[in-house]
TIGU-511789 format. One record per residue: residue in one letter; x, y, z of N, C-alpha, C in turn. Coordinates in steps of 0.001 Angstrom, whole numbers, plus 500000, padded with zeros to 6 digits. Example, Ala and Ser with C-alpha at 12.3 -4.5 7.8 and 13.67 -1.06 7.14 Angstrom:
BEGIN
A513190494310507800512300495500507800513200496700507800 S512850497750507080513670498940507140512900500030507870 
This chain:
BEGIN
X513188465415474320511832465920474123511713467339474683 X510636468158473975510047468734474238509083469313475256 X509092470091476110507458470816476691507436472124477194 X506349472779477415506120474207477807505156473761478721 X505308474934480265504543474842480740504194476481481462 X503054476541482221503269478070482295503514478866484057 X504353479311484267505054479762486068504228481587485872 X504711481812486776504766483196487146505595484232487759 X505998484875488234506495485445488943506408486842489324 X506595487738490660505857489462490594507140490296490297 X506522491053489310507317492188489208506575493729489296 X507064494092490740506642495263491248505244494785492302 X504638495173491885503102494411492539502325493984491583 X502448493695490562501456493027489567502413491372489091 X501735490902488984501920489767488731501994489151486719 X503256488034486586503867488240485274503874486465484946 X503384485846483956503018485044483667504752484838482784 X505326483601483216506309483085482945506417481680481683 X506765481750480458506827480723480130508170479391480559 X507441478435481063508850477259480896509222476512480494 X509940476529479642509952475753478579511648474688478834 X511635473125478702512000472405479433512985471464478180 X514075471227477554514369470428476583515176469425476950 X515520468065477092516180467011477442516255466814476222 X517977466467475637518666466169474803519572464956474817 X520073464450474468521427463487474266522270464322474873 X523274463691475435524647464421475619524901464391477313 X526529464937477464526789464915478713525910465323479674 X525538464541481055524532464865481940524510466671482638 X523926467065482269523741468774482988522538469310482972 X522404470040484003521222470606483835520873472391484056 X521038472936483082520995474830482863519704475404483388 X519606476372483594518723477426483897518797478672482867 X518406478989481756518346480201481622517182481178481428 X517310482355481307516096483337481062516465484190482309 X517684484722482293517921485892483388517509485804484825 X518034484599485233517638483805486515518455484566487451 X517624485085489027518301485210489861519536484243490880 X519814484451491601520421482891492650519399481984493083 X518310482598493546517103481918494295516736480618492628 X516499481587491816515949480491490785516827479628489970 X518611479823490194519135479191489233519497477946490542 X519490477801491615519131476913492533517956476134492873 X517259476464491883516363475271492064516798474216490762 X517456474122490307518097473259489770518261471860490570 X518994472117492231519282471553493258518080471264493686 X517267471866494140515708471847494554515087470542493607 X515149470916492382514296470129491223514987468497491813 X515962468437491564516758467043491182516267466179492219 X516622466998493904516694465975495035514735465814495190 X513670466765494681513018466487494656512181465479494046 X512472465395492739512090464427491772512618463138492414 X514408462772492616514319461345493502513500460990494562 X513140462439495470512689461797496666511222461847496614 X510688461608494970509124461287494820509099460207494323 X509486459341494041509976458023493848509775458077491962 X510863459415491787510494459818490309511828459608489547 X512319459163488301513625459020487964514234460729487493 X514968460832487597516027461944487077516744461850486371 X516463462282484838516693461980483595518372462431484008 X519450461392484019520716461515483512521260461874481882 X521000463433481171520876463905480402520943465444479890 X521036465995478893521661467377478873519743467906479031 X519741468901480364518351469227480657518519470746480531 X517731471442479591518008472681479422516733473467479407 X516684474432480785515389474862481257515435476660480909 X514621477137479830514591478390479937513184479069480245 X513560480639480461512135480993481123512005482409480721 X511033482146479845510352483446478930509917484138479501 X510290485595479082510870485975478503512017486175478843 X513132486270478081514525486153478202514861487426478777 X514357488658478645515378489688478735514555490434480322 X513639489359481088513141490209482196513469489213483118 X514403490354484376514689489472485680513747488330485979 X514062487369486223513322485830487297514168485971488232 X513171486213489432513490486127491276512519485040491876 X513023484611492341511825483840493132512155482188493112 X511525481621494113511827479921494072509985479524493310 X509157480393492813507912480185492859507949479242491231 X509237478897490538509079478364489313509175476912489530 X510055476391490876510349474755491262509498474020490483 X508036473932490813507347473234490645506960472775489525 X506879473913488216506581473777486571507992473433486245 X509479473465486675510904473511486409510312471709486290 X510114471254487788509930469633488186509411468730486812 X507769469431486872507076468590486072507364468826484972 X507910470035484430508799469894482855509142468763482530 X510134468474483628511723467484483395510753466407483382 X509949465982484139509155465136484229508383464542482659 X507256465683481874506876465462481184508049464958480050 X509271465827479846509693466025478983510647465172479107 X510668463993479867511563463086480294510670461584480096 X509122461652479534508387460902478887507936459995480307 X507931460466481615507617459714483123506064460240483381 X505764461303482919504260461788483206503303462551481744 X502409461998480988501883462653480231500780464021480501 X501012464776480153499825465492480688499181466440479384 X498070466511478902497216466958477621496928468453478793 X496498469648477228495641471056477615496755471661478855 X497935471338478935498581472337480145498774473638479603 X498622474221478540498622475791478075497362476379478693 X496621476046479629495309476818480475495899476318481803 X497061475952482268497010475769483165498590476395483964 X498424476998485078499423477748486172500064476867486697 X501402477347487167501853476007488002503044477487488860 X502647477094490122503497477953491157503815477164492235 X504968477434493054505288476366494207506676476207494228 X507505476498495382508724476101496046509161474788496465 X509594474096496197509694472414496527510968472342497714 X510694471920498218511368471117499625512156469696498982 X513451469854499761513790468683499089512989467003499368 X512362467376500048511658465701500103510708465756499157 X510110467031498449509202466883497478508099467965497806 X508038468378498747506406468444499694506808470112499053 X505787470577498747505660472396498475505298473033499831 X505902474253499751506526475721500570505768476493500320 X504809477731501139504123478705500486505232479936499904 X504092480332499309504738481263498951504234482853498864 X505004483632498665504381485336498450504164485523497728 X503209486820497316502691487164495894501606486393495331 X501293485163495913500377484506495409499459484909494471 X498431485933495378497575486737494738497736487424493684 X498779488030493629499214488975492280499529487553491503 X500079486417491606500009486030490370498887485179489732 X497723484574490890496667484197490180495922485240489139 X495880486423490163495237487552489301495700487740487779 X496912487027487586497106488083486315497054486295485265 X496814485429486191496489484695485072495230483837484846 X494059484758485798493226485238485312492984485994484397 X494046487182484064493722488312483288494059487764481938 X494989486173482265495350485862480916494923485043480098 X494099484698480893492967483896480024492616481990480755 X493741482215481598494047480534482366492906480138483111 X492589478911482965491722478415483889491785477423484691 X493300477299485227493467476541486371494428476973486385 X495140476475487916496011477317488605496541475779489823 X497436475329489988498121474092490629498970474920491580 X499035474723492775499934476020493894499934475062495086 X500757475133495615500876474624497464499783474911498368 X498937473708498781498234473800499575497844474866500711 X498989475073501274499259476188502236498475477587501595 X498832478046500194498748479355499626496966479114498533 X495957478357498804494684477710498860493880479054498761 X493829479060500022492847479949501084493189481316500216 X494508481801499894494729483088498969494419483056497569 X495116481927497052494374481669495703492645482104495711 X491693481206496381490698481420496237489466482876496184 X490983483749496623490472485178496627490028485435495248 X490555485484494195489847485408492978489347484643492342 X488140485036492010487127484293491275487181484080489863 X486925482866489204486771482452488024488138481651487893 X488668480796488282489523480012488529489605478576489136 X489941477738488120490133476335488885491297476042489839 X491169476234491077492216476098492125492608474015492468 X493909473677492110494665472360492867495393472602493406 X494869472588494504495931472774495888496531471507496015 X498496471363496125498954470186495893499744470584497222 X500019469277497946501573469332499111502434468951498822 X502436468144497205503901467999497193503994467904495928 X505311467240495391505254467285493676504745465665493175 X504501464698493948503806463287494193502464463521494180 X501730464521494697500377464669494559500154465313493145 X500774466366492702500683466709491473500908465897490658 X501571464974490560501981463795489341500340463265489488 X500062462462490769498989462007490604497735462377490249 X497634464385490186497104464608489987496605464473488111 X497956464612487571497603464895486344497460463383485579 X497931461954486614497932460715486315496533460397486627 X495619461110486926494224460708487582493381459686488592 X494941460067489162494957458833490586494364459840491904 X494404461027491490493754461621492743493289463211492100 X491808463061493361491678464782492739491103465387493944 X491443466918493744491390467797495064489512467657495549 X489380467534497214488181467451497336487941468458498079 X486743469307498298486224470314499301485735471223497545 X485155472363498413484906473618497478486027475006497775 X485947475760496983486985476857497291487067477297498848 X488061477591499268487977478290500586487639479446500877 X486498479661501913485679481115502327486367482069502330 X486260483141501877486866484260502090486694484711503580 X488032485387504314487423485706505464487424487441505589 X486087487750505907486199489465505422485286489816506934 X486022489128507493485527490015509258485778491395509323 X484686492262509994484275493540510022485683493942510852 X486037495251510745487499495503511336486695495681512858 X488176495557513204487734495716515056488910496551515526 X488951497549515822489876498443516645489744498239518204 X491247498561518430491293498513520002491776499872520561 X491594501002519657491728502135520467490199503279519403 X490081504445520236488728505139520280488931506569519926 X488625507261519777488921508829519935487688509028521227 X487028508407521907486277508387523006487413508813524316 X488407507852523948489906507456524677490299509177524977 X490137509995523901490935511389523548490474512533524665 X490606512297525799490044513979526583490607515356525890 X489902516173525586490302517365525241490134517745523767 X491136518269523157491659518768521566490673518584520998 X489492518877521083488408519053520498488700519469518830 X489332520730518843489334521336517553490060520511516519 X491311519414517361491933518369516380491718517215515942 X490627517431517102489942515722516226488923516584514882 X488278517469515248487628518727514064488211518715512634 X489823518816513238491029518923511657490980517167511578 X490869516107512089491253515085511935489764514797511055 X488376514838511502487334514371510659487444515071509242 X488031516311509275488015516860508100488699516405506946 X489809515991507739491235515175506562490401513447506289 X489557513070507158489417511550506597488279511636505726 X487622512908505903486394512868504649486929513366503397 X487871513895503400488292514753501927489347513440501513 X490194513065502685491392512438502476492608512989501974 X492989513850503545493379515523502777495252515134503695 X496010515441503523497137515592504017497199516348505610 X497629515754507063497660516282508386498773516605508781 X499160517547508853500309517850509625499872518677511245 X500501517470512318500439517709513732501766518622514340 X501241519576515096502694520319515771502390520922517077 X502974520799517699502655520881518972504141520555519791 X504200520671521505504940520404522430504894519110522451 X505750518340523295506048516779523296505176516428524533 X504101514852523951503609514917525405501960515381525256 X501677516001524030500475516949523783499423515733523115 X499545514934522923498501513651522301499370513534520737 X500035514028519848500065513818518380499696512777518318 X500981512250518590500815510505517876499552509341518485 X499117510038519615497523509201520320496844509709519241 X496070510940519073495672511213517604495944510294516906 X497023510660515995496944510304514683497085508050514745 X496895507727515533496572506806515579495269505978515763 X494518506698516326493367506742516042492457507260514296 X493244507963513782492445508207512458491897507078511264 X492701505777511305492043504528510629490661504266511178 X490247504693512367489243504147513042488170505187512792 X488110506079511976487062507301511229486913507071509682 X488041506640509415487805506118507930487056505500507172 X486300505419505998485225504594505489485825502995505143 X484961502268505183485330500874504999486145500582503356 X486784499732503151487113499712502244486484498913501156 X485874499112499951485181498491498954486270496951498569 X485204496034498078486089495006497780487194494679496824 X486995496485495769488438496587495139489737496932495997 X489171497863496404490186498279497567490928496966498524 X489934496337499051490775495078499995491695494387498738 X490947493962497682492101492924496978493531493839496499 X492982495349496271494401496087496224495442495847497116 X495060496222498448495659495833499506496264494791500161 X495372493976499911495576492513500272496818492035499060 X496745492318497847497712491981496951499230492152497258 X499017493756497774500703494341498041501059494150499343 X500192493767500340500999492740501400500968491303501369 X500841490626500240500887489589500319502677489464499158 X502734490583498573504027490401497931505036491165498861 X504551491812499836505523492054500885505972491006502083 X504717489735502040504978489053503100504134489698504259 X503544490407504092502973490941505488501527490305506168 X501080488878505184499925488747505469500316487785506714 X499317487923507221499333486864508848498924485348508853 X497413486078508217497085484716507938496326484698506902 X496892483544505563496501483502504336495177483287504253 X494646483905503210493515483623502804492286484663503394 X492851485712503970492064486509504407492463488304504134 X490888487864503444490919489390502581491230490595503806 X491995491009503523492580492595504592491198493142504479 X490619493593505153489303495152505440489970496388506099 X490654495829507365491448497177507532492173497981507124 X492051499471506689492953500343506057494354500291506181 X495074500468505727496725500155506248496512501300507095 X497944501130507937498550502117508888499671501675509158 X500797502822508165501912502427508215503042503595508628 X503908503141509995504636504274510767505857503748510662 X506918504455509651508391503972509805508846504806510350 X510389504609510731511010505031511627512196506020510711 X512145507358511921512731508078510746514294507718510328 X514989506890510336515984506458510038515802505535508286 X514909505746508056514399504490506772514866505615505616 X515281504871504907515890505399503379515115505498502414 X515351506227501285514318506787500574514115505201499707 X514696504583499419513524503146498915513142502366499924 X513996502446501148512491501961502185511136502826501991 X511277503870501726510148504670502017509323504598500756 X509953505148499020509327505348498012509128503837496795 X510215502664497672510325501991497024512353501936496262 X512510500567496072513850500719495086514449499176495184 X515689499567494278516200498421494063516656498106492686 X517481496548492191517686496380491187516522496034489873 X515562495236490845514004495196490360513287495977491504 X512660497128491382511969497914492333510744496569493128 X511008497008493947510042496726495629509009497756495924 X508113497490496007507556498627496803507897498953498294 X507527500431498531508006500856499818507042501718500782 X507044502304501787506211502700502308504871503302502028 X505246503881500835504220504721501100503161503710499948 X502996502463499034502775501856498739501942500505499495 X502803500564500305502375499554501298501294500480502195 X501134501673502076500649502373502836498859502875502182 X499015502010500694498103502807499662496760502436500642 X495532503006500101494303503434500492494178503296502283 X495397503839502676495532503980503973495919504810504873 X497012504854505599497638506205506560498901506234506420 X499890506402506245501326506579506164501151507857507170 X501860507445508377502106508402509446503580508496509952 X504026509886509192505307509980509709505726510712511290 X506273510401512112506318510672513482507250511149513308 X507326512533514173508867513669514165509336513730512842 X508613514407511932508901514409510987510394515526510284 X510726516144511048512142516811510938513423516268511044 X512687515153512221514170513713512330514470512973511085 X513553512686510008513870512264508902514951513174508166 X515460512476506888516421512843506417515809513745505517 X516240515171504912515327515818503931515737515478502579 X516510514467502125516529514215501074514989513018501054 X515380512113502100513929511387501459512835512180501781 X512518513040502802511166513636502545510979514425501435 X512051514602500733511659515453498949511150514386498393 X511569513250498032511035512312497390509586512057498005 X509010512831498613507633512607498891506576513417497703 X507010514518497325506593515447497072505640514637495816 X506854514040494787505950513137493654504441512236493800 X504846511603494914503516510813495358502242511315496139 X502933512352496710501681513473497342500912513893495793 X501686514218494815500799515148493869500322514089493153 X501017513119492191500157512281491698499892510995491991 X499782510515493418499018509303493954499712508068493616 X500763508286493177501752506896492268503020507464492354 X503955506137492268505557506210492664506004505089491115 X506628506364490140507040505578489326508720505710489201 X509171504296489283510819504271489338511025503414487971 X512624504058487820513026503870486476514218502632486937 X514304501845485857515820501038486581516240500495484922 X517307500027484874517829499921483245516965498621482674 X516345497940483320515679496596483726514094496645483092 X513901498063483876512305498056484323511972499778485052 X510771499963484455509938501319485182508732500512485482 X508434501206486508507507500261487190506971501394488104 X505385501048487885504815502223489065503407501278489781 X504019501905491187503798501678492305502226502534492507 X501117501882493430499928502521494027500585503595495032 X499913505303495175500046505555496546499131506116496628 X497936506020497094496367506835496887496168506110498986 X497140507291498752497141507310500824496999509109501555 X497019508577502784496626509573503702498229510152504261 X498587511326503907500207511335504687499350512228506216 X499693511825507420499894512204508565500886512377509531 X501660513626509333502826514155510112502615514724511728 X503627514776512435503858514988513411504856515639513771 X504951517090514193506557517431514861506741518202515746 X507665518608516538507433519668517424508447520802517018 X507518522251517725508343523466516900509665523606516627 X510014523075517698511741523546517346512552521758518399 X513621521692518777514227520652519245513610520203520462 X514070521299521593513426520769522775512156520505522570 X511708521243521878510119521000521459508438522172522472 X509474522903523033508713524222523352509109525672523139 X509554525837521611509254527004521569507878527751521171 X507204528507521792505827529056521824505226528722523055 X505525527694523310504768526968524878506092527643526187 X506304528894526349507413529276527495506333528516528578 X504893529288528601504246529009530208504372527465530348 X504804526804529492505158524938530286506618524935531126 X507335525558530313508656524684530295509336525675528780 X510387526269529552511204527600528954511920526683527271 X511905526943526457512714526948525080514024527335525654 X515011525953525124516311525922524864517293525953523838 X516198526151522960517160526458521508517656527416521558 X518572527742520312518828528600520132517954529311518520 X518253530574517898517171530565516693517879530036515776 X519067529614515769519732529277514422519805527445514716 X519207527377515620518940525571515778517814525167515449 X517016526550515482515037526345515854515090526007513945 X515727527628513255516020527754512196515732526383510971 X517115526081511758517419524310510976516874523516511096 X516209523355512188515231522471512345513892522303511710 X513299523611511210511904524007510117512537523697508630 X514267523903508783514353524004507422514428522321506940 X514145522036507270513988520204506751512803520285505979 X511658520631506615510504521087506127510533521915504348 X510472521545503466510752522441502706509536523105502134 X508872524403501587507922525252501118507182524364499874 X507726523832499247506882522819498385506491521186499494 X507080520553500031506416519650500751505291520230501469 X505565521215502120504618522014503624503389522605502422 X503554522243501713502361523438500498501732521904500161 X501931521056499938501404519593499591500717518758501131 X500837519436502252499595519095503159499019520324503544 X497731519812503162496622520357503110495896520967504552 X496000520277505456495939520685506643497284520616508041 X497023522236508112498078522307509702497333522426510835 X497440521323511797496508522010513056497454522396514591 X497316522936515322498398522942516480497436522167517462 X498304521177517847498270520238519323498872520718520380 X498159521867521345498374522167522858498376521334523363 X499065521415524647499052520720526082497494520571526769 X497291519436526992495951519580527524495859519384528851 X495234520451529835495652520947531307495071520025532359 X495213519598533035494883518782534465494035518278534307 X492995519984534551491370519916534625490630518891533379 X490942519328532208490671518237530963490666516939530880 X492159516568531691492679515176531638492416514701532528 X492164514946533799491702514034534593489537513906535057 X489303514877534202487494515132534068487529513819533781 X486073513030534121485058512008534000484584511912532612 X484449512929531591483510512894530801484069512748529346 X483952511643528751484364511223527467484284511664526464 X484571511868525159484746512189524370483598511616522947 X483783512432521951482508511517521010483456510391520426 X482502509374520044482904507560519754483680508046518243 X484324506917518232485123506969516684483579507041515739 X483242505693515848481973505457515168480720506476514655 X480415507409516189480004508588515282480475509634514017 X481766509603514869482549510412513701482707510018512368 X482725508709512498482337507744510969481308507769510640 X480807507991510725479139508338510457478671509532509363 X479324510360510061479975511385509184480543511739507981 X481821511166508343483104510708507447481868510088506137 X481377508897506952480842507838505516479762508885504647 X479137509771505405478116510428504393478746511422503853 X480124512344503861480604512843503124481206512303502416 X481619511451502358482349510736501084481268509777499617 X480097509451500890479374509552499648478993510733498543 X478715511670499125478394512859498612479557513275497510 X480800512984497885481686513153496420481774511730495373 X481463510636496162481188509780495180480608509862494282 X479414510609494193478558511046493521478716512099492531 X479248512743493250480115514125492603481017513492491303 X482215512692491754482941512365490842482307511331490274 X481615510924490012481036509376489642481414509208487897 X481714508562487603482501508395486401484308508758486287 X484436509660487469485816509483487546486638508603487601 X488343508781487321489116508087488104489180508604489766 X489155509678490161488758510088491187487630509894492092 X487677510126493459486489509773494228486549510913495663 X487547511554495697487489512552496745487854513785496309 X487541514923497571488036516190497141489972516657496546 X490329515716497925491624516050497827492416515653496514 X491909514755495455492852514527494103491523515077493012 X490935516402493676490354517061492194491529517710491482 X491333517203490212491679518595489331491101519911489088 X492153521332488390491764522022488378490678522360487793 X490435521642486771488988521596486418487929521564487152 X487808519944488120487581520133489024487259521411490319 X487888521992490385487768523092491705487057524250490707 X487405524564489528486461526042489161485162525047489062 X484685524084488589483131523227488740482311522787489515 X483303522785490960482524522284492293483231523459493274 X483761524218493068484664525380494149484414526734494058 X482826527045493125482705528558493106482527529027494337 X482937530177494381482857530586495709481895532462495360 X480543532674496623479916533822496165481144535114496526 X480178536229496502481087537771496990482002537621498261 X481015537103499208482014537385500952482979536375500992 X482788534990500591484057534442500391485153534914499840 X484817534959498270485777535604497320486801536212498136 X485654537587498525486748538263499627487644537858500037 X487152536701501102487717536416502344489099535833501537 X488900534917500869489759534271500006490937535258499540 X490785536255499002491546537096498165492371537793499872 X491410537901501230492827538789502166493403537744502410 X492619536227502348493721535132503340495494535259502320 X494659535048501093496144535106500041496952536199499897 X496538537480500361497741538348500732498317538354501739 X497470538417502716497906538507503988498788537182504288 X498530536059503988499411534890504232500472534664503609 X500307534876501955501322535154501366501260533384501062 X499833533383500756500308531624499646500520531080498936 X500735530596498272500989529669496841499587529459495998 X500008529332494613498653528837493965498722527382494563 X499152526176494732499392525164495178498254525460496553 X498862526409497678497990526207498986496868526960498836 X496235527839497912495292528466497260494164527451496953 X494541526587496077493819525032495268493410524540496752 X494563524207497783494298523513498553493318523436499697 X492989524648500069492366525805500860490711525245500190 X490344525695498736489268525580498252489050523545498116 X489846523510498109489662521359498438488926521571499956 X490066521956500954489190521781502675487988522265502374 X488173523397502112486514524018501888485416523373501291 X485517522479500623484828521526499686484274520857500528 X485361519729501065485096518890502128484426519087503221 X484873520579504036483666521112504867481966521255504426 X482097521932503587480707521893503051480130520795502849 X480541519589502743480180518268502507479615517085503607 X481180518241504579480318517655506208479077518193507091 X478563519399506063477597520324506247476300520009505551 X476413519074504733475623518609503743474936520246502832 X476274521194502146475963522230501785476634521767500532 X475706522415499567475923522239497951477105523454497687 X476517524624498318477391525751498387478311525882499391 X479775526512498627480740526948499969480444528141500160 X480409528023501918480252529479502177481520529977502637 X480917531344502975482258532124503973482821531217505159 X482057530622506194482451529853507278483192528577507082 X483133528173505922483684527037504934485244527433504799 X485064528624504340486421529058503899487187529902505193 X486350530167505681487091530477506919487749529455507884 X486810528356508122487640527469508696489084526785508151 X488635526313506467489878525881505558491476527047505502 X491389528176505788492208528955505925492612528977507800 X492074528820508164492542528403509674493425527233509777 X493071525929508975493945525218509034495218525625507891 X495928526316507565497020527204507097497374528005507688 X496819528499508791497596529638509545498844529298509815 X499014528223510302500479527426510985501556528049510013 X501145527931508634502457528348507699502857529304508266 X501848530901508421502830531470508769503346531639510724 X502545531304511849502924531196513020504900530520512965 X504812529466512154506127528705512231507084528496511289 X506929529170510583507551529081508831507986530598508701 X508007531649508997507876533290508464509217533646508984 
C-alpha cells in the first residue's frame, strides 16, 4: 500500500514543507530512505523500526520504501521520524487515518517511542501556515513554540502511541494554546553605570536612532567595550514582526533557552576574533546562518577589530550595504536577514597608545602601527558611519559621586526619533535613516547655503568618498530628528562630519 504524509524541514532560516511518501510492497524484507537524505535522516530508518515495536505496534516484515519530496533538495534533520513512523504504519493497514493532506507531522522519536524536541520548530510551523495546513502534530516539549503562530491546530504528542491514539480517537489533546511569553526586557547594566565620555554616549544615541554603523578607538582600558555593551539598552523595542524574526533564527540555531518564549530583546552578538568567515557571514554544504544573521535587528559587536582576519572582515562589506547575506552553493542560494547594528572597537596601533604618549609612551614601531590600520580597509572604514574617539577617563571623573543620564532616558529619545522616520518612510521597505536610498537623501537631505558650504570644505579638506559623503548627510538626518528639526542645519552637519574626523587623525 500506499500513503503520503506531510514533514518539514529548514533550509537556511525559512522553513520547507516535505512530502513523505511511504510504499510497502511484496518482496525481500528492507527498508530505503530516499530523497537526498542526510546521515541524521537515513538513520531514522533504525529510529522508525525500534520505535514502532516498542509501541506495541507490528513492523511490517516487507520491502518498505520511504521517499521525501522533493528529490533533488538536501533532507537534514531527524525532524521526519515521526511522519517516516506513521507512514509505515498507515501504509502497513495498522492505523487508518482520513484528511492527513492539512495536516504537519514533525518529531524525533526515541527508541522507546516517546518524541525529542526539536529546532527550527517555528520556521517550520510558519511555513505551513503559509501553506495552507491546518494542523500541525509535533512533540510536546516544542508546544509552547508551535503556539507562537496563530491560525493553527496544534497536537502536542510524547510519543508515537499517543499519536496513533490520537488519530484512532482514543485520545485528544486537552488545555488551550500555550501563552505567549513576551516579558518586557530587563537589563542588568545602565549607561547611568558610565562616569564620563559624555560625547560617546552623544555618538552612541546617535547610531541607535538612525541605526547607523560605530566604530570605537581609543587606548586599552578607556570604557569601549563597557559602552558598546550597553547600546541594546537605548534601542527601541522590537515590534511583534521583529520578535518572531528573531525568535525564528534562534530557534534554528538552537539558541532558545526556553521554548515558547517570544525573544523581545534585541540580539547582541560578540564573536571572537578567531571565527571564520561562515562563522561570521554564514556557510556550508547547505548554508547556516552566521553571525551577523543571528545578529539581525540587533548589535553585532566586533571587539579589537584589527585582530580579526581581513579576509573575513571584507566579507562584511556586502551585508553592511545591502542588509542581507546571499550565498551560492551548487545545492542552493539562499539569503540570509542582516538588518543589524555593526559596533567596532580597536585601539590605534598594538600596544594601543599611540596618540595617548601623556599615559604611557607608544611602542610600536610605524611600520607595525602601519599594518595594523591596514586590516582596516578604505571601503569597510567608509561603510561605518560613525567614528568616535574613547579617551582615558581621569581619576577626578571616575571616582566623582555623580551619575550619569539613565539608559531609559536616552530611550526616550531614541523612541521619538525613530518614530519620526517611521513616518517619513511609511510605505517603505525601509524604516530608518541609515538604509535610505539615494533618492532618499536628495528628498529628505536638502541642505540650505551655510551647510552646503560647510559640506563642500568637509569634502575637500577630508578628502571623502561619495560613499562617506551619503553617509555624513544620513548622521545629519538623524541628528535633526533628535532635534525634532524638519530642516538640517549647519550644526547638524557639523556635528555628522565630526564623527569622520577619525578617518583622517588615523588613516592619512
Amino acid at each position: 500500500m500506499y500513503t503520503k504524509l506531510y514533514s518539514a524541514s529548514v533550509l537556511g532560516i525559512d522553513g520547507r514543507l516535505v512530502e513523505v511518501e511511504v510504499d510497502i510492497s511484496n518482496g525481500l524484507p528492507s527498508f530505503d530512505i530516499v530523497g537526498l537524505p542526510d546521515s541524521a535522516v537515513r538513520e531514522a530508518k533504525d529510529r522508525v523500526r525500534a520505535a514502532i515495536k516498542n509501541s506495541e505496534a507490528h513492523f511490517p516484515l516487507q520491502r518498505i520504501t520511504t521517499n521525501l519530496a522533493p528529490a533533488d533538495v538536501k533532507k537534514e534533520g531527524s525532524g521526519f521520524d515521526l511522519a517516516i513512523a506513521l507512514g509505515v504504519l498507515i501504509a502497513s493497514g495498522q492505523l487508518t487515518a482520513d484528511s492527513l493532506q492539512r495536516t504537519l507531522f514533525i518529531g524525533e522519536l526515541a527508541l522507546d517511542g516517546s518524541l525529542r524536541p526539536l529546532s527550527g520548530v517555528l520556521a517550520m510551523v510558519m511555513a505551513a501556515r503559509e501553506a495552507g495546513l491546518e494542523e500541525v502534530v509535533l512533540p510536546a516539549a516544542n508546544a509552547a513554540e508551535g503556539a507562537l503562530v496563530d491560525g493553527l491546530r496544534l497536537v502536542p504528542v510524547v510519543s508515537l502511541a499517543q499519536a496513533v491514539a490520537y488519530f484512532r480517537g482514543e485520545w485528544r489533546p486537552t488545555g488551550g494554546p500555550t501563552e505567549q511569553m513576551c516579558e518586557e526586557s530587563v537589563f542588568s547594566v545602565d549607561f547611568a553605570d558610565v562616569q564620563g565620555q559624555s560625547h560617546v554616549k552623544r555618538a552612541m544615541e546617535v547610531a541607535a536612532a538612525g541605526q547607523h554603523n560605530l566604530l570605537l578607538i581609543g587606548p586599552p582600558g578607556s570604557g569601549k567595550t563597557m559602552l558598546a555593551r550597553r547600546i541594546p539598552t537605548i534601542l527601541p523595542k522590537m515590534s511583534l514582526q521583529e520578535s518572531l524574526e528573531v525568535t525564528k533564527i534562534c530557534s534554528i540555531a538552537g539558541l532558545i533557552k526556553e521554548r515558547g518564549r517570544l525573544i523581545t530583546e534585541r540580539p547582541f552578538r560578540s564573536p571572537h576574533h578567531t571565527i571564520s568567515t561562515a562563522g561570521l557571514v554564514g556557510g556550508g554544504t547547505v548554508p547556516k546562518p552566521g553571525e551577523v544573521s543571528l545578529a539581525h535587528r540587533g548589535v553585532l559587536f566586533l571587539d579589537e577589530l584589527p585582530e580579526f582576519s581581513k579576509t573575513v572582515l571584507e566579507v562584511l562589506r556586502q551585508p553592511l550595504e545591502d542588509r542581507e547575506v546571499t550565498l551560492g552553493r551548487a545545492r542552493a542560494v539562499l539569503t540570509f536577514p542582516a538588518e543589524l547594528m555593526l559596533v567596532a572597537s580597536m585601539n590605534p596601533c598594538p600596544c594601543g597608545y599611540f596618540g595617548y604618549e601623556e599615559d604611557r609612551s607608544c611602542t610600536c614601531t610605524p611600520h607595525q602601527v602601519s599594518r595594523y590600520r591596514s586590516k582596516i580597509s578604505g571601503p569597510l572604514l567608509d561603510r561605518i558611519d560613525i567614528h568616535i574617539e574613547v579617551p582615558k577617563v581621569d581619576f577626578k571623573t571616575l571616582s566623582g559621586a555623580e551619575t550619569g543620564e539613565s539608559s531609559s532616558a536616552i530611550r526616550e529619545r531614541v523612541n521619538r526619533a525613530r518614530e519620526r522616520q517611521a513616518r517619513r518612510f511609511q510605505g517603505k521597505e525601509h524604516s530608518t535613516n541609515s538604509t535610505m536610498s539615494t533618492a532618499d537623501i536628495r528628498e529628505h537631505c536638502s541642505l540650505d547655503k551655510e551647510s552646503r558650504q560647510l559640506m563642500k570644505q568637509a569634502f575637500d579638506t577630508l578628502g571623502l568618498s561619495a560613499r562617506a559623503h551619503d553617509r555624513i548627510l544620513k548622521v545629519a538626518r538623524t541628528i535633526a530628528d533628535l532635534d525634532g528639526a524638519e530642516q538640517i542645519s549647519a550644526s547638524h552637519i557639523a556635528e555628522a562630519i565630526r564623527y569622520r574626523a577619525l578617518d583622517r587623525k588615523f588613516w592619512e
